[in-house]
C-alpha positions as CSV (number, residue, x, y, z in Angstrom):
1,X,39.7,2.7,10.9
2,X,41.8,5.6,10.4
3,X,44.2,6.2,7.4
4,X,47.1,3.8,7.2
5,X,50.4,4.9,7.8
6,X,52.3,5.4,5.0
7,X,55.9,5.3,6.8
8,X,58.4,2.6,8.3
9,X,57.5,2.4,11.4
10,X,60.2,1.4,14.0
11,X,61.1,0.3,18.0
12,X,63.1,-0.9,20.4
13,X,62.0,-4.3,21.9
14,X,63.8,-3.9,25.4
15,X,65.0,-6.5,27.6
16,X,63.0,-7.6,30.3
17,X,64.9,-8.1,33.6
18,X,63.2,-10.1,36.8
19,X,65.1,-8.0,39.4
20,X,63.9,-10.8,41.9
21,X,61.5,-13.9,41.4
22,X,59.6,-15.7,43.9
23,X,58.3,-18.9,42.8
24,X,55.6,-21.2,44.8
25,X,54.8,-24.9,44.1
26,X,53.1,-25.7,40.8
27,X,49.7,-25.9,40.8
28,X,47.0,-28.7,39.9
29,X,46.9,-26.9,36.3
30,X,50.2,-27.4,36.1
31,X,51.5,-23.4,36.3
32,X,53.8,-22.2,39.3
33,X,52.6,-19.3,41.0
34,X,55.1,-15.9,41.1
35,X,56.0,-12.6,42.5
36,X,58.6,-10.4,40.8
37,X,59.5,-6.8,40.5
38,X,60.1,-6.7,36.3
39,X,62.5,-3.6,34.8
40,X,63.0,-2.7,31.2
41,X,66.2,-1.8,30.0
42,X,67.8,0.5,27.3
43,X,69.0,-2.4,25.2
44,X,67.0,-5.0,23.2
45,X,65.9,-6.6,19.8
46,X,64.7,-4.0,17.4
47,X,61.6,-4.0,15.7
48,X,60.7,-2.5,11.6
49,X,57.0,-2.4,10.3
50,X,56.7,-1.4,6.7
51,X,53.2,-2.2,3.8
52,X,53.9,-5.0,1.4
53,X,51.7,-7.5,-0.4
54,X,51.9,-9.8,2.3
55,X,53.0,-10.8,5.7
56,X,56.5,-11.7,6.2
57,X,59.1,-11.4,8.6
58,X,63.1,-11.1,7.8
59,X,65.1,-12.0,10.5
60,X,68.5,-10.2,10.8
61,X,71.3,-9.4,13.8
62,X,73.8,-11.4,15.7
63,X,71.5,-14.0,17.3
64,X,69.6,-14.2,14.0
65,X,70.7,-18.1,12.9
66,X,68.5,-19.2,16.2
67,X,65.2,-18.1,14.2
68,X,65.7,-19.0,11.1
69,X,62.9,-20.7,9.4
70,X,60.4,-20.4,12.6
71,X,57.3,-19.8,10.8
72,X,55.5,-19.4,13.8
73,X,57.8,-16.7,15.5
74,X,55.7,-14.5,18.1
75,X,55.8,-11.8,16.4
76,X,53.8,-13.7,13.2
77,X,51.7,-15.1,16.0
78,X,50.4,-11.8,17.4
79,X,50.6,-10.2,14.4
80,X,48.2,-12.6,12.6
81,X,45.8,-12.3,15.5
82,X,46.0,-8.8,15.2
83,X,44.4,-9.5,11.7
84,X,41.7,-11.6,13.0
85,X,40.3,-9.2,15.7
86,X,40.1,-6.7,13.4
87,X,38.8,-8.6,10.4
88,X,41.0,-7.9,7.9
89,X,42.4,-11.1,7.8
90,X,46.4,-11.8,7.4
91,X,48.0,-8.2,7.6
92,X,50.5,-7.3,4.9
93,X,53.4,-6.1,6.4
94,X,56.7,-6.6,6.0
95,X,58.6,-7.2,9.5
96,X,62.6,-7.0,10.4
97,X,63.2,-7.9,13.4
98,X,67.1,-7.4,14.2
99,X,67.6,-9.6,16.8
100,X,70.6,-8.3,19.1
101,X,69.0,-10.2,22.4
102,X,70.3,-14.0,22.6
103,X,67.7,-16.5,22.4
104,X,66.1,-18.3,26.1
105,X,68.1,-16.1,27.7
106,X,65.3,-15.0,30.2
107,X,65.3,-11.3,29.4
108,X,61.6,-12.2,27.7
109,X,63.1,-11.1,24.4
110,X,60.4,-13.0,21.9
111,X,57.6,-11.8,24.1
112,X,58.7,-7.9,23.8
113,X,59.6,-8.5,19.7
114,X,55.9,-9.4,19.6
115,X,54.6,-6.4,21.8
116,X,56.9,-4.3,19.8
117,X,55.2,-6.0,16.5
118,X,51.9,-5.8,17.5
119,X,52.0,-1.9,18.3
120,X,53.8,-0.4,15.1
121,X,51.5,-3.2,12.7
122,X,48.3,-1.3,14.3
123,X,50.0,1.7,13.7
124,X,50.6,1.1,10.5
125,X,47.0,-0.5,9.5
126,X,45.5,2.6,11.2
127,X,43.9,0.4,13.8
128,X,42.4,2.6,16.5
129,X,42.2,-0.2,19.2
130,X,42.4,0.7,23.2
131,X,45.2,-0.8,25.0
132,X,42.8,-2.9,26.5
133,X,42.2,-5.0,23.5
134,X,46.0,-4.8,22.5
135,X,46.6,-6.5,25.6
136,X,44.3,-9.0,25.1
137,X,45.4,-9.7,22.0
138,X,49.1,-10.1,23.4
139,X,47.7,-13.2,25.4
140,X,48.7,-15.6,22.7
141,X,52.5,-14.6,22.9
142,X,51.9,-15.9,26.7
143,X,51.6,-14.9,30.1
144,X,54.0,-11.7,30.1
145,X,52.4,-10.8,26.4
146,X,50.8,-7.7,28.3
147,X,53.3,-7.1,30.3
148,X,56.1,-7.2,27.6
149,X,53.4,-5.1,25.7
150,X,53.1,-2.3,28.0
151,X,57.0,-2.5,28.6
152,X,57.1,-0.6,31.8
153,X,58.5,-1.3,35.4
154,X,56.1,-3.4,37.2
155,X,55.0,-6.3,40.0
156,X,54.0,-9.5,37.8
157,X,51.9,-11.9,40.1
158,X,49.6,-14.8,39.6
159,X,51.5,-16.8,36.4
160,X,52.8,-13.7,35.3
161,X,49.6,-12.2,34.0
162,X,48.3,-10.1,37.3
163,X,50.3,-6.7,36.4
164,X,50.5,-3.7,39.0
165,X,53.1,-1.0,37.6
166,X,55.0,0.4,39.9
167,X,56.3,4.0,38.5
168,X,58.5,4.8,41.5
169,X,61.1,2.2,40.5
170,X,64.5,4.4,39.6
171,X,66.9,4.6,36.8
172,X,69.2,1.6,38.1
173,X,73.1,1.0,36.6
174,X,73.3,-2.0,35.2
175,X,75.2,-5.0,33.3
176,X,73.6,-7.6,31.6
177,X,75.8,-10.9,30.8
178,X,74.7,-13.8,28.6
179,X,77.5,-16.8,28.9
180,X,76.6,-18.4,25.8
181,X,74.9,-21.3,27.2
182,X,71.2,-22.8,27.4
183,X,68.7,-22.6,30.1
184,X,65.7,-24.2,28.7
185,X,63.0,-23.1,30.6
186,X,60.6,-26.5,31.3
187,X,64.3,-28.2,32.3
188,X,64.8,-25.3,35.2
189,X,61.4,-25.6,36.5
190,X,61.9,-29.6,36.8
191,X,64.9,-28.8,38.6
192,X,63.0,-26.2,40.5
193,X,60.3,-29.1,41.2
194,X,62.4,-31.8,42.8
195,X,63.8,-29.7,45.2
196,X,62.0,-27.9,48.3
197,X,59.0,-25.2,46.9
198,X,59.0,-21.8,48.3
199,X,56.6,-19.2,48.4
200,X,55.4,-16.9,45.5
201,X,55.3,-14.2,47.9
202,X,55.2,-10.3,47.6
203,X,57.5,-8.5,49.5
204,X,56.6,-5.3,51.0
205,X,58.6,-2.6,48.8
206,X,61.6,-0.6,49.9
207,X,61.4,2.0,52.2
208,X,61.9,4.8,49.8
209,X,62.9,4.7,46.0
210,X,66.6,5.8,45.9
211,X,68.7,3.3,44.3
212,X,71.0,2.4,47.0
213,X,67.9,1.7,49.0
214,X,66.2,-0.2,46.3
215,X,69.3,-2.4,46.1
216,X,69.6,-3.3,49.6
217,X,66.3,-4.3,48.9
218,X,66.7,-6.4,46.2
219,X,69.5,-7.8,48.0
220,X,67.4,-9.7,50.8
221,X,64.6,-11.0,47.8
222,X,65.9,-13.7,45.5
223,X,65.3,-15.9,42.7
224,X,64.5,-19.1,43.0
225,X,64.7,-20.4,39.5
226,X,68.7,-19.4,40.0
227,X,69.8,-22.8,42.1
228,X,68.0,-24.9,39.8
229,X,69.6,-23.6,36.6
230,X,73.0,-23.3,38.0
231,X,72.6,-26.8,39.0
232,X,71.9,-27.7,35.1
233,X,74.1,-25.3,33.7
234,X,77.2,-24.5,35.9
235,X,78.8,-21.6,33.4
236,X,76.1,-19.5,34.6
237,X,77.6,-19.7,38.3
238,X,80.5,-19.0,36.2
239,X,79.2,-15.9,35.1
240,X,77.4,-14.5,38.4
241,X,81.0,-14.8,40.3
242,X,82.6,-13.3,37.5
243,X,79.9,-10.3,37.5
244,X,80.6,-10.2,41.2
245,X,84.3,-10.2,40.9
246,X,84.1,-6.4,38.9
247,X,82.6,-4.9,42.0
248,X,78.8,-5.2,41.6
249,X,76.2,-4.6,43.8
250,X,74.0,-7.2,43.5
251,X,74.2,-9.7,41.3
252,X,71.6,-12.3,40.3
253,X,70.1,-14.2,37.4
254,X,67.6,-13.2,35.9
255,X,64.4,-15.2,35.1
256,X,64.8,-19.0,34.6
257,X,68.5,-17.8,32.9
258,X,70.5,-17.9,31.6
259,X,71.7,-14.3,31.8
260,X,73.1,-12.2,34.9
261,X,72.9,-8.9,35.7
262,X,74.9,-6.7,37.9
263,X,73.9,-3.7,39.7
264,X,76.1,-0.7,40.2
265,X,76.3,2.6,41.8
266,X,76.8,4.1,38.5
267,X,77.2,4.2,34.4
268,X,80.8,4.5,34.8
269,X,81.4,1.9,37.2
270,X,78.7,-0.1,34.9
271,X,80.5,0.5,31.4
272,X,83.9,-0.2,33.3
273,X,82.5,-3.8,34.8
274,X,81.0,-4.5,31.2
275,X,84.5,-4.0,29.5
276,X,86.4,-6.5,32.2
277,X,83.8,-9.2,31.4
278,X,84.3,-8.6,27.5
279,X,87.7,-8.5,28.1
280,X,88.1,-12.0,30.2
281,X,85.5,-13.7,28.4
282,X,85.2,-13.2,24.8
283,X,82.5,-15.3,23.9
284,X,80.0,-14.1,26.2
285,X,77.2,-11.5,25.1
286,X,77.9,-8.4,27.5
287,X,75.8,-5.2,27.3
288,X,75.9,-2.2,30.0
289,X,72.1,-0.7,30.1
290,X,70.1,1.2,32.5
291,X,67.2,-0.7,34.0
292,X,64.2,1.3,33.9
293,X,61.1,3.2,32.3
294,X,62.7,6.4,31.2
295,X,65.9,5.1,30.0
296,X,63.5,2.1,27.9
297,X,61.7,5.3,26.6
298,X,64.5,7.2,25.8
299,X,66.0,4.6,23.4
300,X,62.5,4.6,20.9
């Protein structure tokens, strides 16, 4: 064990974006096979890791009331498993998470809070474990625990777990719109389940990485969660025409929703599409980002 360290320690936890999401039938153990092609973007939660007497976690942030009282948050989960794999029992830290992402909003914001967590409180016990183990140990957040973990562009096949990252992906212009509605997550796969199953298949990747390339690409993929949860929740329709309507790309939901994102040729275009949807619809959450490992990194 090295030293502990002695600072705050703090990070962002980025969004998670599916940029498309190919579900198949649900198996006999009751999981739906994917494919997807997952970016990371320059906006999120953020994360604070400090020493204390004991564990605790202060909630703060616009999306904050959502949390409140949830003793069993992600972050305590991994956090506390943390402790146990390295024997040391319940780790005292104190933890802030700002929460800035809105909650079920498929942009895997509790996931990437606890992979956030989980690498500044091993930081800050002085825990020299391999990234190996860290992932393992992000297994009890779910699925994408790894994946959110990691927090770099990738393929996510299998139930989320089989991870290839895929470096080549480019900086992409983006818009990310939230319209202040649910999409429970077991609801839209119910949906998804009545209806006619598709394949969780992998689609052979672009045929170069440029952006406009990679968007014509991801313009001929899809999601299939995205019928199902407009079906249950029509103000996301609402909000993919309305992304349309300010000149986007592509525009799709991402994960099982409720948020849309827009892709554009660039940050000006973006910031100018962001402000018209702020501007027409108040209520919504709204944030231009760039999609993407470098611009994630940058933002630490």
């Amino acid at each position: 064990m090295n030293a502990p360290w002695p600072d705050t320690l703090s990070a962002l936890a980025p969004a998670k974006v599916n940029l498309f999401l190919h579900v198949g039938a649900v198996a006999s153990d009751g999981y739906h096979p994917l494919s997807s092609l997952v970016a990371f973007a320059d906006v999120g939660d953020r994360v604070w890791v400090t020493h204390a007497d004991r564990l605790s976690l202060t909630v703060t942030g616009l999306f904050a009331g959502a949390l409140a009282g949830e003793d069993d948050n992600l972050i305590l989960r991994v956090v506390r498993e943390l402790g146990h794999v390295a024997g040391i029992g319940e780790p005292s830290l104190a933890i802030t998470l700002e929460k800035t992402l809105p909650i079920a909003a498929g942009l895997g914001g509790g996931s990437s809070d606890a992979g956030v967590a989980l690498r500044l409180a091993a930081r800050a016990l002085g825990l020299a474990l391999p990234d190996t183990e860290l992932a393992r140990i992000s297994r009890v957040v779910g699925a994408d625990g790894p994946m959110c973990l990691a927090a770099r562009s990738a393929w996510a096949e299998g139930v989320g777990d089989r991870v290839t990252f895929e470096p080549a992906l480019p900086p992409l212009n983006a818009v990310l719109a939230n319209p202040a509605r649910p999409s429970p997550t077991g609801a839209v796969y119910r949906a998804y389940d009545a209806g006619a199953s598709k394949s969780a298949d992998r689609p052979a990747p672009p045929r170069d990485w440029s952006p406009a390339t990679v968007t014509d690409w991801l313009a001929r993929q899809r999601n299939d969660l995205q019928a199902p949860a407009v079906s249950l929740e029509p103000e996301i329709g609402a909000a993919m025409s309305a992304m349309a309507a300010t000149g986007a790309r592509l525009t799709r939901m991402s994960g099982s929703g409720a948020t849309v994102f827009g892709l554009f040729d660039d940050a000006e275009a973006a910031a100018g599409a962001a402000a018209n949807l702020r501007s027409n619809h108040g209520n919504w959450w709204v944030e231009a980002a760039v999609l993407g490992d470098d611009a994630a990194n940058a933002k630490q």
